[in-house]
N, C-alpha and C positions, 0 to 999 in steps of 0.2 A: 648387397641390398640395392633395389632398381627404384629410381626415381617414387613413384607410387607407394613403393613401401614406406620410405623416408616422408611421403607427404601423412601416411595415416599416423605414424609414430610422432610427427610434427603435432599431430590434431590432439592427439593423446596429452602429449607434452602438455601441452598451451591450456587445456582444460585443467590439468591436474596443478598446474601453478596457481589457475583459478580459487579452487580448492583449498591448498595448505593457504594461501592469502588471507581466506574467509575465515579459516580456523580458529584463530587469535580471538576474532571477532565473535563467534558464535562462543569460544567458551568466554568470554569474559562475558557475555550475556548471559550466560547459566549463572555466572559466580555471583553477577547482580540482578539476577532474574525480579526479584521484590525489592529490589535498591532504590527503585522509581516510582514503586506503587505508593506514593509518600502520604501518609495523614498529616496534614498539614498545621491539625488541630492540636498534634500533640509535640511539636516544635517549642524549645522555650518561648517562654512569653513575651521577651524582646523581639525574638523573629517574627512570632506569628502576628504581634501587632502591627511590626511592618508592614506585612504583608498588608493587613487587613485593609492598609491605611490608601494601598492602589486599588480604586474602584473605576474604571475606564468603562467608559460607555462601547461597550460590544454590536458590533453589527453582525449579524445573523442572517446566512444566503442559504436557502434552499431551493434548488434548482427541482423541478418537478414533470413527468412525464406519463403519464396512465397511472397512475399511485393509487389510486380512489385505495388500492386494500389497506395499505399500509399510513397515509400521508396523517389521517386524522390520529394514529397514535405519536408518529413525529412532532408535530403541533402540538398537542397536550403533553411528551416530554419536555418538549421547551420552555414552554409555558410554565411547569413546576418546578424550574430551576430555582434552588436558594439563592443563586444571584442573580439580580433582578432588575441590574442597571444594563438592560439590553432593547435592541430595537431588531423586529424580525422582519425577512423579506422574502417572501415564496415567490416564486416565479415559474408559470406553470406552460410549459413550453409545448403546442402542436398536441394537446391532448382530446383525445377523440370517446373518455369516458369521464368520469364526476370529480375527479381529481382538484378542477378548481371551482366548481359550487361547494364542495365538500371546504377547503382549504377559505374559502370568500367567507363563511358564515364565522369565522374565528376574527372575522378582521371588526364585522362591528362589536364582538364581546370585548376585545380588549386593545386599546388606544398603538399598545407595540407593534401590532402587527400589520404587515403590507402584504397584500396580493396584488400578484398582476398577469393577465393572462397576455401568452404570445402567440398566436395562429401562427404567425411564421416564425416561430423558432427552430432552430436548428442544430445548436449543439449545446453543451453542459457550458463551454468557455466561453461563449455568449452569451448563456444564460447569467452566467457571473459577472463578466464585463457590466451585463445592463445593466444590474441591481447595485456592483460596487457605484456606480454613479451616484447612485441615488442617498447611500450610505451617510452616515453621520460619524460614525464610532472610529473612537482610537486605534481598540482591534476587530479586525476581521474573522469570524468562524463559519466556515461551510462545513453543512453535514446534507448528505447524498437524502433523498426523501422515503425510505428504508429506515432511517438512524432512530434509533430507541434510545436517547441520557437517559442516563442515570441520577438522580438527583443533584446530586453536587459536581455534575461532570463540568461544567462550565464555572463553577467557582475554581474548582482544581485545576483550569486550565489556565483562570486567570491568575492565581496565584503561581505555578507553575512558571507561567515567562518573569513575571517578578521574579522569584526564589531564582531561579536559574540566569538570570538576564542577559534571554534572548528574545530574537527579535520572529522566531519563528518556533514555533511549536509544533509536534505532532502528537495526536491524544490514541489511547488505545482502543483498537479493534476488535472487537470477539462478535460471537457471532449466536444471532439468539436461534437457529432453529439445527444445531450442531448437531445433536444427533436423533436427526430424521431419519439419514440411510445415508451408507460410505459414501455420497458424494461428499455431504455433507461433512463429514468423518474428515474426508480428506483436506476441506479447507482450515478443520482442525491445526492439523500440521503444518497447515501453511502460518495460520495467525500465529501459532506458539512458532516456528522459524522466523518470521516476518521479528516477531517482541521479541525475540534474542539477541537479534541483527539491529536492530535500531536501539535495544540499551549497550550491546557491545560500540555501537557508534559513537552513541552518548558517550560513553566509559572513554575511548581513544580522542575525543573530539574530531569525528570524523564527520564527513556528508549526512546530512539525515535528511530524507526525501520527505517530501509529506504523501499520504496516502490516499487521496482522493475525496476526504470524509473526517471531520472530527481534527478538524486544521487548524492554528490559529497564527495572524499573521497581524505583525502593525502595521498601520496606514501605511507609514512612510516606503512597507517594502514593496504594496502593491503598486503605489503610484511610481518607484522607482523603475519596475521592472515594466510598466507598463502593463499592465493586467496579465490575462490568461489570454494564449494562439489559439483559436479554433481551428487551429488548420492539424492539430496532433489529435489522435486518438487516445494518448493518455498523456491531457493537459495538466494534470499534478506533477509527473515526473518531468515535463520539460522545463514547467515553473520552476521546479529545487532547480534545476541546470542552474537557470538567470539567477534566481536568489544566492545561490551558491557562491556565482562567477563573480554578482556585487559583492562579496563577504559579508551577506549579514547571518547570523550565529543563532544555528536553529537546536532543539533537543527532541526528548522524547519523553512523555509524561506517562506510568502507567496508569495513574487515578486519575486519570481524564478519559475514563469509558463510554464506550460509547457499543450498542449491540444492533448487527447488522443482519440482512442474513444471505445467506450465500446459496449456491444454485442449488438445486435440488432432482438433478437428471443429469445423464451425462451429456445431453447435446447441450445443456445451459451450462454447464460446466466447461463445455468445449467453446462456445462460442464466445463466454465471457474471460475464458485464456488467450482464446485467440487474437481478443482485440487487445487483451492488456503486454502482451509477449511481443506483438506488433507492434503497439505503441512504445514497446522500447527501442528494437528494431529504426523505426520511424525516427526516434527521437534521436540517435546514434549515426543514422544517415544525411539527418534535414535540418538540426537543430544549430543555431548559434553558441559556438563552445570556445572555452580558451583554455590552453593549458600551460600555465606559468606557476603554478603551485601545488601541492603533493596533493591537497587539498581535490584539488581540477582533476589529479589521475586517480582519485579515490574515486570521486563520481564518476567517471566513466567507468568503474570496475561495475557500479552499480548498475548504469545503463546497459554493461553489455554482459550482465549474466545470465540472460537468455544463451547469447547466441555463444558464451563459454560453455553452458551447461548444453546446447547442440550439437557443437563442437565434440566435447568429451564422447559422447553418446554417440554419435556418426566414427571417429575415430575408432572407439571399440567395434562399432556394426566390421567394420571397413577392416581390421586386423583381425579381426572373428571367422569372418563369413567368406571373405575372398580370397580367391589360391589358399585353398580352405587345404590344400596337399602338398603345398609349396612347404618342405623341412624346415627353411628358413625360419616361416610365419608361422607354422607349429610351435614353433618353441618361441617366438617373440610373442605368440598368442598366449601361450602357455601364461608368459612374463606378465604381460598388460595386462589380460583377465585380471591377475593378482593383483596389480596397480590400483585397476578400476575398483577390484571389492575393499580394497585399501581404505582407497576414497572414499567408497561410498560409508565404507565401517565409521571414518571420521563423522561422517555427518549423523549418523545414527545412534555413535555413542554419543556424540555433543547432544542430540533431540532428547537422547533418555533422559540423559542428564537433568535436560530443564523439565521431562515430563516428570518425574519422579518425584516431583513438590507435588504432585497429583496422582497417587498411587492409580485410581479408578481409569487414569488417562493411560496405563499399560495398554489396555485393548487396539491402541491405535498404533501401537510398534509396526507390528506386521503387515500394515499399511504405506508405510514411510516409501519402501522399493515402488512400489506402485504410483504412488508421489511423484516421485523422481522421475521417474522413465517416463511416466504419461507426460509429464511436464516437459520435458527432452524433446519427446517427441513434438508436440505440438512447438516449441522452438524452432527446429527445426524446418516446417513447415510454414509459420510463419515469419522466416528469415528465405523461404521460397517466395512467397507472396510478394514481399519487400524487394525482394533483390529483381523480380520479374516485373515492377511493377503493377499486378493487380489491384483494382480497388481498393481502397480500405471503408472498410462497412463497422460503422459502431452500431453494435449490435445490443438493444437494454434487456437486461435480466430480467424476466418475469416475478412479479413478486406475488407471494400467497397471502403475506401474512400469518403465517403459521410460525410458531415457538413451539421450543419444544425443554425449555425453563424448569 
């Protein structure tokens, strides 16, 4: 075996430990797939008075950019939250349509609400920095100007760090215009992986990142960490970093919903991976990290599943495709093919698994491979960008406003 071969079998290697790592995780996420989706209403009556008994003035950031379709339903979910000790703050950043005449006419109806417009804004992490200034509240919730609550998503979320007491929260994503067309479809897969993965986290007491949207944080941990870096492309995941590395003790709420909606083409779909694949990338190369606890090498696993899941992917290309008549590599090909459907079988039976609480969610199986590899690929790619240094361009998803509920 010649150098080259030993490097692809390396690449193999290193991705599929990736893999069995994740496993643990993914099924204990199946096993408490609704373990988290808590009513909180039907808790004996000792607990739920507790709970009841923490009412903390919530600060509310919505950072805001060309929204005009969607912002004025964001705004009136907020507004109709059963809890109702909150103060809200849109900040509407470099917008060049009605996003904030639209968002300004909710500020005289009701005393909660703050607008403020930014001609020069520039990123989401400056958008937030500005507004946490201005803040009053105990905790902190950002939701992206997309975000449809739920009625009680923001009671759940404050009950939630209570019941659990942590000091950081992540509330659940799904996604309102699911099934427009297989893009869509496909971010399916990702949101139900994404809620597997972060209640298996919860379940181990592992890393729990927050997710850009439907966040909840106390004062104490923004001002500790110093706000959000505008200089990352995905200023959520470098936050968990610092929150993490100070130890303060985050979870994962399912009944603190929140519905989003996700691309609906594939060049939005590409463009909105690209930055977020990057932004791991990014965060893995340039970010402030320490590793003194399992805890520290847990998040890095998170950080670089991009470039694990490239890794795997380029390894097979690379033992498949080249000296494609080398005897050797025929038969090691023969071997890792099997590897690779191995792997890929783990993650598929672990998906059915949690789809299978949703019989009607069968249709999306046969989309899972497709998932995968596009996803790989685009990895892949943008660990080329990163490593050549090219630009990094946040790129904002267009929104319709379209459901499809």
């Amino acid at each position: 075996m010649d150098i080259l071969q030993g490097i692809g079998l390396a690449l193999i290697a290193i991705g599929l430990v990736y893999v069995i790592y994740q496993f643990p995780i993914i099924y204990f996420g199946y096993k408490d797939f609704t373990k988290y989706d808590i009513d909180f209403s039907k808790l004996n009556e000792a607990q739920f008075s507790g709970l009841k008994m923490y009412k903390p003035m919530v600060s509310i950031i919505v950072p805001a950019k060309n929204e005009e379709t969607v912002i004025k339903r964001t705004i009136e979910s907020i507004l109709n939250q059963t809890y109702t000790n909150f103060e809200l703050f849109v900040v509407v950043d470099n917008s060049s349509d009605n996003t904030y005449k639209i968002a300004k006419e909710y500020e005289s109806r009701d005393k909660r609400v703050n607008v403020f417009n930014r001609p020069d804004g520039k990123s989401k992490a400056s958008a937030l920095n500005f507004c946490f200034e201005k803040t009053k509240g105990e905790v902190i919730a950002t939701y992206d100007a997309d975000t449809m609550l739920l009625p009680n998503t923001l009671e759940n979320a404050v009950y939630g760090m209570n019941y659990f007491n942590v000091d950081v929260l992540q509330g659940y994503n799904s996604y309102i215009n699911r099934e427009e067309n297989i893009f869509t479809r496909l971010a399916v897969i990702d949101e139900i992986l994404v809620k597997a993965t972060l209640i298996g986290r919860t379940h181990f007491n592992l890393f729990v990142p927050v997710a850009g949207s439907n966040q909840y944080f106390k004062r104490k941990v923004i001002e500790s960490i110093g706000g959000w870096d505008d200089n990352f492309l995905t200023e959520d995941l470098e936050s968990s970093i610092r929150i993490s590395n100070a130890r303060y003790k985050s979870a994962y709420l399912g009944s603190a919903k929140a519905l989003q909606e996700t691309p609906a083409s594939y060049s939005e779909y590409f463009r909105q991976r690209t930055r977020w694949l990057r932004g791991y990338h990014q965060v893995f190369f340039h970010s402030k990290k320490r590793f003194s606890k399992f805890t520290d090498f847990d998040a890095l696993m998170i950080v670089l599943a991009p470039t694990f899941s490239g890794i795997l992917f380029f390894g097979w290309l690379y033992i498949s495709l080249l000296n494609f008549y080398n005897p050797f590599v025929h038969s090691m090909r023969t071997y890792f093919i099997s590897l690779i459907l191995i792997s890929l079988i783990i993650y598929v039976v672990a998906l059915v698994l949690v789809l299978i609480k949703k019989r009607q969610n069968f249709i999306y199986i046969p989309l899972i491979y497709i998932y995968l590899t596009l996803n790989s690929l685009i990895a892949i790619y943008t660990l080329f960008l990163e490593i050549t240094g090219a630009k990094r361009v946040w790129h904002k998803v267009k929104k319709t406003g379209k459901t499809t509920l």
